[in-house]
C-alpha positions in Angstrom: 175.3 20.7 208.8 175.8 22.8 212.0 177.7 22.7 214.2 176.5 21.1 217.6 178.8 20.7 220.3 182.3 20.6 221.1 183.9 17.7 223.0 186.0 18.2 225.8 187.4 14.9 227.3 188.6 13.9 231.2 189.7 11.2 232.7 187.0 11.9 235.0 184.6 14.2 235.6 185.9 15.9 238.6 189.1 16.5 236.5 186.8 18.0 233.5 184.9 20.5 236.2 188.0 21.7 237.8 189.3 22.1 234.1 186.1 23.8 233.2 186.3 26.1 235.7 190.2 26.7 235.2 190.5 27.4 232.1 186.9 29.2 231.4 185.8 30.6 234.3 182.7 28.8 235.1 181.6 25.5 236.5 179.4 23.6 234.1 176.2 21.6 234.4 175.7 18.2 235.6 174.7 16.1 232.7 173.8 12.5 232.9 174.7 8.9 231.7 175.2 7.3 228.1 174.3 3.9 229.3 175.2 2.5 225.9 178.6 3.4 226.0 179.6 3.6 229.7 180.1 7.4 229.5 179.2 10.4 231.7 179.0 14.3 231.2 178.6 17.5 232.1 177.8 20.5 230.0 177.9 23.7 229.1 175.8 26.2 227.0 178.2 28.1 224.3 175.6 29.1 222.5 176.3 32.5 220.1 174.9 34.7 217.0 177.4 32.4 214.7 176.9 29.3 216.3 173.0 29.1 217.8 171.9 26.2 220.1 175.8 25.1 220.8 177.2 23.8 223.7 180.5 22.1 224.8 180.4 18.5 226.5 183.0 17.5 229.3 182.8 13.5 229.1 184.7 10.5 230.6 184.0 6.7 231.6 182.1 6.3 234.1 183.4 4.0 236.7 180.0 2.9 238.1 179.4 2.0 234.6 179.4 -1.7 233.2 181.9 -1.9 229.8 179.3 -1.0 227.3 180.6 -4.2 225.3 181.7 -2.4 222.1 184.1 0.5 221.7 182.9 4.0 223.1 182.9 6.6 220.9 185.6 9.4 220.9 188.7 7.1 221.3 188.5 7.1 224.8 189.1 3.4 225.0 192.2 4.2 223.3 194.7 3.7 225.2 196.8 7.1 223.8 193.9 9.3 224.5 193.6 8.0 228.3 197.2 8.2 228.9 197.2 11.7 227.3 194.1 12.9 229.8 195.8 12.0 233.3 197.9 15.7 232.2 194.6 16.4 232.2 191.1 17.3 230.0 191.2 18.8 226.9 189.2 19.2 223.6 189.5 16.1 221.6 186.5 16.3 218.9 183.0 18.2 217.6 180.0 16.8 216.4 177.4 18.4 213.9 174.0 18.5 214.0 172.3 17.2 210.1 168.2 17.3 209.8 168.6 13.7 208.2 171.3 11.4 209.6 170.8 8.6 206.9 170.7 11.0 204.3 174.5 12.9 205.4 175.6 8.9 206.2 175.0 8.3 202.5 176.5 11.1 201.0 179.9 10.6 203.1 179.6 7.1 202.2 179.4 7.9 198.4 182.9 10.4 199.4 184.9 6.8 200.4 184.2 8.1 204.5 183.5 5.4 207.1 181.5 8.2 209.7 179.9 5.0 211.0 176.2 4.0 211.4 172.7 5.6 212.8 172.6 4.5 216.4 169.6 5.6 218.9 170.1 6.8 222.3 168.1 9.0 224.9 168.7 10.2 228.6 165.3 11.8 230.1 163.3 14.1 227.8 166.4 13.9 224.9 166.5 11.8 222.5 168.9 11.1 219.3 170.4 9.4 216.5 173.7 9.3 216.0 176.5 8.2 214.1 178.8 5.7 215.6 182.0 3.4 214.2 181.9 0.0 215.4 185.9 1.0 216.2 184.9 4.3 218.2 187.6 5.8 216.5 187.2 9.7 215.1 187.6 10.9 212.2 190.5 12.7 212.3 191.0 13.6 208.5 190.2 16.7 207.9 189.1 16.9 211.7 185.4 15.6 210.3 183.2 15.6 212.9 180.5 13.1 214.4 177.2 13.2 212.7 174.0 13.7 214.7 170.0 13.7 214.4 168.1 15.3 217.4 164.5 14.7 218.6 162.2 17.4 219.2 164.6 18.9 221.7 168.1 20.0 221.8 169.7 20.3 225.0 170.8 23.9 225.1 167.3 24.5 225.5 167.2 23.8 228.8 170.7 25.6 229.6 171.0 29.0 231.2 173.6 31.3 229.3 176.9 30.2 230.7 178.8 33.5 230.0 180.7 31.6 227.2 180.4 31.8 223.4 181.7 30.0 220.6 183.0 32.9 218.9 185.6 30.7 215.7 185.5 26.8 214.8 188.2 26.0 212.4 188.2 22.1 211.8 191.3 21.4 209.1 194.0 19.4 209.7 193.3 19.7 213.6 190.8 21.1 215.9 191.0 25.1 217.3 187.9 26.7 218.9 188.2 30.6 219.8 186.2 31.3 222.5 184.4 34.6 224.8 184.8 33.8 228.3 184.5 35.4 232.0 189.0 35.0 231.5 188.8 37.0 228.4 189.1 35.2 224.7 190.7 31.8 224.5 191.7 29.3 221.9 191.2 25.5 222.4 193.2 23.7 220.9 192.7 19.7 220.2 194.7 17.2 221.7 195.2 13.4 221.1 
């Protein structure tokens, strides 16, 4: 299990960009549309010697977006989280990239964890599996993380170097990312 991506949530993604920019320095990448859950993104390569082929993940409903007609995924149908993101965006979960999805499904399965089942999804030349509670909810305890499968590419391999690294991940009780940035070091820390 490696670490993937880091998941910064907005209430929209005007809101994540101006956070992006804000609080890191830099103004990330358009992304695209998760049609299967009503989301949108941008992104941003964090890629470093610790953590290779990482990035972090600005998301929030999209408004042009029919309801997806199940629960999207990071609590952000919750209605905590989306009170908690009109003060604004903030880093609410990680996700881990596994060679074999059904294979780390089964093991948490056999440790009594509920990380949800193998879902495909693609936007243009990506494509995944991923691991998705019929609830949406996250898996706070222990702050485990969303399990995920790619294709035969990964998205930070089509990102320029942003001039931020993940430099620390701790994932305990909470969430708490130490990152390099054009601002100097900064710690994330998770919210909601």
């Amino acid at each position: 299990m490696e670490t993937d991506h880091l998941v910064v949530a907005a209430a929209s993604l005007a809101q994540g960009g101006a956070w992006c920019e804000q609080v890191l320095g830099v103004t990330p990448l358009p992304g695209g549309k998760h049609a299967l859950m009503g989301t949108h993104n941008c992104l941003l390569n964090i890629s470093s010697a610790l953590y290779p082929r990482c990035y972090l993940e600005i998301i929030a409903m999209d408004p042009e977006a029919p309801p997806p007609g199940r629960a999207r995924w990071f609590d952000l149908d919750q209605p905590a989280l989306q009170q908690r993101l009109q003060d604004g965006a903030g880093l609410i979960h990680w996700v881990a990239r596994v060679p074999n999805l059904d294979a780390a499904l089964a093991q948490c399965r056999s440790e009594g964890v509920d990380a949800g089942e193998p879902v495909a999804a693609s936007r243009g030349a990506l494509s995944w599996r991923i691991a998705l509670r019929e609830d949406g909810r996250r898996l706070k305890r222990e702050a485990l993380p969303v399990l995920i499968e790619w294709g035969a590419a990964h998205p930070c391999d089509q990102m320029p170097a942003s001039g931020v690294q993940l430099l620390a991940l701790e994932a305990r009780d909470g969430l708490r990312a130490r990152l390099a940035t054009p601002r100097g070091e900064i710690v994330l820390e998770q919210i909601g």
